[in-house]
N, C-alpha and C positions, 0 to 999 in steps of 0.2 A: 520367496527369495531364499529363505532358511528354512530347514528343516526342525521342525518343535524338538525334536530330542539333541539337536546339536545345539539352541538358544538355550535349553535349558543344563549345557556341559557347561557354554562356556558363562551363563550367570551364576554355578556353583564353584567356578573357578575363581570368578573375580570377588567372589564373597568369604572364600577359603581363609581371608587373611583377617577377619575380625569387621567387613565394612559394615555399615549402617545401609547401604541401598545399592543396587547396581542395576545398570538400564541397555540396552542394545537399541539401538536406532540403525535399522538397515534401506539405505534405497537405491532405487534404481531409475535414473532420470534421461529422457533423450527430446530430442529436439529439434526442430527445422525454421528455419530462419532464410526472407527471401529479403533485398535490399534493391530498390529502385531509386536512381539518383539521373537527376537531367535527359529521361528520355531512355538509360541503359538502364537494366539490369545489371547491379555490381558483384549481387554473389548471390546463391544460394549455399547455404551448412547446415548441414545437419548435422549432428553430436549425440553424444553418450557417456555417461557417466552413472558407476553404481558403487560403492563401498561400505560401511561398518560403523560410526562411532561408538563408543563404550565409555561409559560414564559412571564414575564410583565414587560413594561420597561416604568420609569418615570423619566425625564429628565436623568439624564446618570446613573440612578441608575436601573439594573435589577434584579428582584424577581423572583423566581424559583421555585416549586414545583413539585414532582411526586408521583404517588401514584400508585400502583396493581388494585387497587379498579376503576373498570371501569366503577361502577353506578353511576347515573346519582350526585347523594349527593356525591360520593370521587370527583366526577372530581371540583363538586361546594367547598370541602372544600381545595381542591386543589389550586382552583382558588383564595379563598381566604385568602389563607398563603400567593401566591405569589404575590398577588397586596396587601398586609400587609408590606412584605420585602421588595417591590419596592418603599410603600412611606416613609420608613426610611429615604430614603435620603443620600446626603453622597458620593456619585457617588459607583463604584464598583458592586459585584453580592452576592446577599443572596442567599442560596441556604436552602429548606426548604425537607424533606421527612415527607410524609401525609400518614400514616395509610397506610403502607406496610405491605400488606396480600401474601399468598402463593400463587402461580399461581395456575390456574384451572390443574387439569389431562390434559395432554396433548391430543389434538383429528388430527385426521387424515386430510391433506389436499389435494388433489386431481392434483398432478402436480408426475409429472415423477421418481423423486428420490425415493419418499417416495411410489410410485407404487410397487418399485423393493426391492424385498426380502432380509434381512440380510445376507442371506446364500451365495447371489450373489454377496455381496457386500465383504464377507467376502473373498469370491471365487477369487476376484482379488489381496486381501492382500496374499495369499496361493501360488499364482501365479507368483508372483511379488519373494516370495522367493525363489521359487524355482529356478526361473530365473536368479535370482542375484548368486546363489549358482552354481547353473552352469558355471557359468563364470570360475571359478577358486578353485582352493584346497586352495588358500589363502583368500577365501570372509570367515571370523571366525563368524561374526553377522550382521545379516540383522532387518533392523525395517521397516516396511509399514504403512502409516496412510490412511485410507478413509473419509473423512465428506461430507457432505453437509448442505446444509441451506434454510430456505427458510423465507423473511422477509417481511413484508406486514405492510405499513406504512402510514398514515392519516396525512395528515397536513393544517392547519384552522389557519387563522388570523381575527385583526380587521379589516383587511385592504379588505377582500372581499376574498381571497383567499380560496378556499375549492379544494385540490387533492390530491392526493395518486397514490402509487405504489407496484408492487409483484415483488421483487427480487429476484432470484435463485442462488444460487453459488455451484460448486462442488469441491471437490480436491482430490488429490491423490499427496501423498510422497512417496519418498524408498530411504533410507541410509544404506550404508552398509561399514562396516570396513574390510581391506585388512591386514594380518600379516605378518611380513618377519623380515629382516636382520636391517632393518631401523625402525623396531618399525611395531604401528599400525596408519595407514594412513586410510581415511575416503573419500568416495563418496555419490553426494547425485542428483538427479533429483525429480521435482515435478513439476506439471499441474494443473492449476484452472482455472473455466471459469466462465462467468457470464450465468449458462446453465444447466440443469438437465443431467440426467444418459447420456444422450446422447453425451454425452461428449466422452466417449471411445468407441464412433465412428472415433474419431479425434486421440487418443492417446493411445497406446499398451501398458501396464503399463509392461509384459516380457520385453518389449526395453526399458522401462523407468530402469526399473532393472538393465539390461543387461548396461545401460550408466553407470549407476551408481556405480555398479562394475567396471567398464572398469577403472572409475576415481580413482577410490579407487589402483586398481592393480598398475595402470600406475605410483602413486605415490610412489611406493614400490621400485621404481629404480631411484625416483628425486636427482637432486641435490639441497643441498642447494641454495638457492635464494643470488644473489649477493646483493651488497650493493654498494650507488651511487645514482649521477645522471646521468639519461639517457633517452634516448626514450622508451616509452611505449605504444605497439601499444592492441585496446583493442576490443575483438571480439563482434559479431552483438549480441545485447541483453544482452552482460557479466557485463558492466557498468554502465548500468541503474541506480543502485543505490546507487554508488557513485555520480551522478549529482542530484537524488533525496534527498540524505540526505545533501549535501554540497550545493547543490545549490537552490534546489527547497525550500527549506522551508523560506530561503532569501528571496522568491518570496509571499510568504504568508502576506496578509495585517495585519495580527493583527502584527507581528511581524517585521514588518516595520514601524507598531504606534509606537512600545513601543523601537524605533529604538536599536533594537537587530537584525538589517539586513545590511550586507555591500554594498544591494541592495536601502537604503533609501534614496529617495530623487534624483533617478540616472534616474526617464525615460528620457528619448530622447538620453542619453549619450552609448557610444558604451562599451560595457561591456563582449564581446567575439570577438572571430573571426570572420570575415565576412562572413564565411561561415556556421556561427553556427544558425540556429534557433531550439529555444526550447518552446517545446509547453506542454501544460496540456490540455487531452479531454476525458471527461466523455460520450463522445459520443461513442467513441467504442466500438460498440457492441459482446459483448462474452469475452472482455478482463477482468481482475477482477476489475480491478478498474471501471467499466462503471454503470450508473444505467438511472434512466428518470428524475428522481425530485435529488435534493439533500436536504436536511433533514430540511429545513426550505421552500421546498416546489418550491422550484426556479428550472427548467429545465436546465439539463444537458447541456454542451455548450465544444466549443471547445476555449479554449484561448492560443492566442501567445503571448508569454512573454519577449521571444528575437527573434528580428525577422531580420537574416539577421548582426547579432554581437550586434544590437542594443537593449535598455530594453524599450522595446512599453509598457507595464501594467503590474499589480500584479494580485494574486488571490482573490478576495474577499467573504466575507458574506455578510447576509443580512444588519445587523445593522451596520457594518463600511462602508459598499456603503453607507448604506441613509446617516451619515453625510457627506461623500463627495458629495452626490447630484448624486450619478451614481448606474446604476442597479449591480446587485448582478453577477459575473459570473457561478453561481452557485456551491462554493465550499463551504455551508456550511455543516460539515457535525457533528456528534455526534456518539458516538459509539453505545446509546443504550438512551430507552428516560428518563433514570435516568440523563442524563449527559447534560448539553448547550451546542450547537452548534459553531464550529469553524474553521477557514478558514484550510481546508485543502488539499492536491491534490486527483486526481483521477490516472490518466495514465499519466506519464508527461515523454517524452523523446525529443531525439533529431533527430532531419526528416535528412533522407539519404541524402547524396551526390550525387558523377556521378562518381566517382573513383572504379576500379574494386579491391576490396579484396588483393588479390595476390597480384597485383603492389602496393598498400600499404607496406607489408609486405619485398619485393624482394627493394625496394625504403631505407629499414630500413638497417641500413652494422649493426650493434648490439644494444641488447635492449632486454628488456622483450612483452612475447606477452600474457593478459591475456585472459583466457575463460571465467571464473567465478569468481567476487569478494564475497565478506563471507560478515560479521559482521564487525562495524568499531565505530567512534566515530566519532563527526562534531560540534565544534562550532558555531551554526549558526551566531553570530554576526559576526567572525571572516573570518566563511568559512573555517579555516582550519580543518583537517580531519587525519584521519587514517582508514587504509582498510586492510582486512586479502586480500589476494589469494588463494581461496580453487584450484583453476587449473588454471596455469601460466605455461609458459615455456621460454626457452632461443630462443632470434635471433640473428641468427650471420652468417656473407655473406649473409644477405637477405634472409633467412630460418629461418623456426622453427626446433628448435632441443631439445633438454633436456628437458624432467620437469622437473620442481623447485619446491622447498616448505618450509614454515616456510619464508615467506617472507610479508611484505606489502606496502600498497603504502602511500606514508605520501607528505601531499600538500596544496593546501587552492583551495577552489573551483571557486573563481572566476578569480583566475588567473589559472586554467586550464583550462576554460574558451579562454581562450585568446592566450592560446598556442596549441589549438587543430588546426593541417597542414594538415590535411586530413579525407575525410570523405567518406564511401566507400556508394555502393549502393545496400547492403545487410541490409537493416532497421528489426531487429526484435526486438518484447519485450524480457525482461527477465523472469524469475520466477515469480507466483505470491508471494504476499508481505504482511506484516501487517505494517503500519507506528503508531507506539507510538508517542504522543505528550500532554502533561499534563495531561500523565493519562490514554489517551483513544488512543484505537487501532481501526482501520481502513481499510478494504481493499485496498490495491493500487497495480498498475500495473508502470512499467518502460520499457524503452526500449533504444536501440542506433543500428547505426550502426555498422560497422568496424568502426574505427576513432584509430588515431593518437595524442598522445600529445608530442610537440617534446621535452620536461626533466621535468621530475618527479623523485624525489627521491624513490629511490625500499629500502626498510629497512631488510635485511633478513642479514645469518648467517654464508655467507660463507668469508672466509679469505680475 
C-alpha cells in the first residue's frame, strides 16, 4: 500500500520535533454483504475503505492523526498534526482528522470470496430459507446474512519495524422465528472463519437453518426458567462469552492501569479453580478471532492468563508493555486506522478437561443445562454480570428435560471462576463474535467446554 522510502519520510517527519515513538498504520479494507429478510432479498453492498493513521507519542502524551489521502503530502500533513498534538503536553491523547477525502471506487482483489459471484452468494441465503421453512408450519420469518471481508494492513514504526498482513473473514447467519400458543420464540446459528468462500466446504448453511429452526420450534413448548440458586451446567462452546465479557476484559492491561479490574494487582494469587486454565490465542488458525500481526504490528501469540486457577499475566499493547519494560503479547488492536489501538482479546476460552460430558450432567440430581447464552451486561471492575439463555433446559435426576425460556444468569465472574467443579473434554468455540469497547468493535472468537458451576443464580419467571 506504501512505498518503504515514502514510510520512512514521513516517520522522520513526525519524529523531527523531539518524539519519543512514531508509528503509521495503513490499510485497505473492502467488503460484500448480502441480507435476506422474509423470503427477499434486501440488499446486496459492497464497500471500500483505505487510509493512514499516524500515532506520536511524547512522554505520556499521544498525538493522533488520519487521513484517506494516501499521498505522499496527506501522510506528511498527517504526520504533522500528530507530532503538533503530541508536544501539547499534558499527558492523555489528542486525536487530530487530516483532510478526509472519499475513498477511491472500490477495485477488485484477487482472493476467493470476491472470485465468487453474487448470485452464488445469494443462492445460499435462498437456501438457508427454504430450509429453515421446512422445518416446520410454525418457522413465520426467516432472515439470512452473507458477508465477507478482506483487510490488508501496513504497519511502520520509529523503532525499525516495517510488516504487514492480508486477512480474510467470511460469515453466514440464519435466524428464524417459531409462532404458537406461547407467543413467538426466536432461533439463531451462525459460522465465520478467518477463511474465504471455502468456508462452506466446512459448514451446510440448510443444517445451519434446519438448527436454527429446531431452536426456535423447541422453544414453542419451553417452560418458564426457574428462579434460584443452583447448579448450572454449560455446554461445549455455549459460554464462551460470558468468561469473555465478565472475565476477559478484567485481563486487559489498560484496564487493569486504570484499575477498573478485580484482576489488578492479583498475578501469582490463585483466582479460579484449579482446574481452570484460561487462555487468549490469536494464533488459531481459521478461528475469527485469529490473525499474523496485531495492528501495531506485533505477532500474534498465544497467552495463558490463568493457568491452572492461578493469574500468570495480562493482555497487553504496545505502549503499556514498553512502560512495564516487557514485550507486547500482541493484543493490540483497533477497529479501523481512524481509531488508536487498544489491548484487546482475540480467541480467549477455557482448555478442556478429562471428564466425560454425560457423567457431568447424570453427576447434576437438578439444575439448569445451558446450550447458548444471548446478550448480557458486565461490570468490568466489579465482574458482576447478566446473561439472557437463548437455549437452556431443565436437569433433574441427572437428565436433560424441559426447555426453558425467559430466563438468565446473574453472577460476578470471578467468583464463577472459582466455583467451576468440572470440566468436560468436549473443548469447542462458540459463535463468532464482535467485542465493543470504547467505541470500537472487533472480531473475537470464545470457546469452553462442557464445565459445571456448582450455584449460580438462574433469574427467570416461573412461580
Amino acid at each position: 500500500m506504501l512505498d518503504a522510502e515514502i514510510v520512512n519520510r514521513t516517520l522522520a517527519a513526525a519524529m523531527r520535533t523531539g518524539a519519543d515513538f512514531a508509528e503509521i498504520f495503513a490499510e485497505d479494507k473492502s467488503s460484500t454483504s448480502a441480507f435476506l429478510d422474509d423470503g427477499r432479498v434486501e440488499e446486496v453492498v459492497t464497500g471500500r475503505d483505505r487510509g493512514v493513521g499516524i500515532r506520536v507519542v511524547t512522554g505520556d502524551t499521544t498525538g493522533f492523526a488520519h487521513t484517506a489521502d494516501i499521498s505522499e503530502a496527506g501522510l506528511a500533513s498527517a504526520a504533522a498534526a500528530a507530532s503538533a498534538a503530541a508536544r501539547q503536553g499534558g499527558g492523555g491523547t489528542r486525536a487530530v482528522e487530516v483532510s478526509a477525502l472519499q475513498a477511491p471506487r472500490r477495485l477488485e482483489v484477487r482472493i476467493p470470496p470476491e472470485e465468487v459471484s453474487k448470485d452464488r452468494k445469494v443462492a445460499l441465503l435462498t437456501a438457508a430459507d427454504a430450509a429453515a421453512r421446512g422445518s416446520g408450519a410454525a418457522i413465520t420469518q426467516v432472515s439470512a446474512r452473507y458477508g465477507d471481508g478482506r483487510r490488508r494492513l501496513l504497519v511502520a514504526d520509529s523503532e525499525g519495524l516495517f510488516t504487514s498482513d492480508d486477512q480474510v473473514r467470511t460469515l453466514f447467519s440464519v435466524s428464524c422465528v417459531a409462532t404458537g400458543d406461547t407467543g413467538m420464540q426466536t432461533g439463531r446459528e451462525s459460522a465465520g472463519r478467518t477463511a474465504g468462500f471455502e468456508m462452506f466446504d466446512l459448514y451446510d448453511v440448510e443444517e445451519m437453518a434446519r438448527r436454527a429452526a429446531r431452536r426456535a420450534l423447541t422453544k414453542l413448548t419451553a417452560r418458564p426458567a426457574p428462579s434460584g440458586t443452583m447448579p448450572v451446567v454449560v455446554g461445549p462452546g455455549g459460554g464462551g462469552v460470558l468468561f469473555h465479557e465478565a472475565c476477559g476484559h478484567g485481563l486487559e492491561a489498560d484496564l487493569v492501569a486504570k484499575s477498573a479490574s478485580v484482576f489488578a494487582g492479583r498475578i501469582g494469587e490463585k483466582v479460579a479453580a484449579e482446574m481452570v486454565t484460561l487462555v487468549d490465542d490469536g494464533t488459531m488458525a481459521g478461528e475469527w478471532g485469529h490473525y499474523g500481526i496485531d495492528d501495531e504490528g506485533r505477532p500474534a501469540a498465544r497467552n495463558v492468563l490463568i493457568s491452572d486457577g492461578v493469574l500468570t499475566d495480562y493482555m497487553w499493547d504496545r505502549l503499556r508493555a514498553r512502560k512495564e519494560g516487557r514485550p507486547s503479547s500482541g493484543n493490540g488492536r483497533r477497529q479501523s486506522y481512524q481509531h488508536l489501538p487498544m489491548v484487546r482479546m482475540t480467541n480467549t476460552f477455557i482448555e478442556a478437561g478429562d471428564t466425560e460430558p454425560a457423567d457431568i450432567v447424570a453427576d447434576t440430581d437438578h439444575g439448569v443445562y445451558v446450550a447458548q447464552l444471548g446478550g448480557g451486561q458486565v461490570n468490568t471492575a466489579t465482574g458482576d454480570f447478566v446473561f439472557g439463555m437463548t437455549e437452556a433446559y431443565l436437569i433433574e435426576n441427572g437428565r436433560i428435560t424441559s426447555p426453558i425460556r425467559e430466563g438468565n444468569l446473574i453472577g460476578n465472574g470471578p467468583e464463577v471462576l472459582t466455583r467451576i467443579d468440572a470440566l468436560g473434554d468436549d473443548f469447542a468455540m462458540g459463535s463468532p463474535g464482535t467485542c465493543g469497547k470504547d467505541g470500537q468493535g472487533v472480531p473475537v472468537g470464545d470457546g469452553t467446554p462442557t464445565l459445571r458451576v456448582a450455584a449460580l443464580t438462574v433469574g427467570g419467571t416461573a412461580a
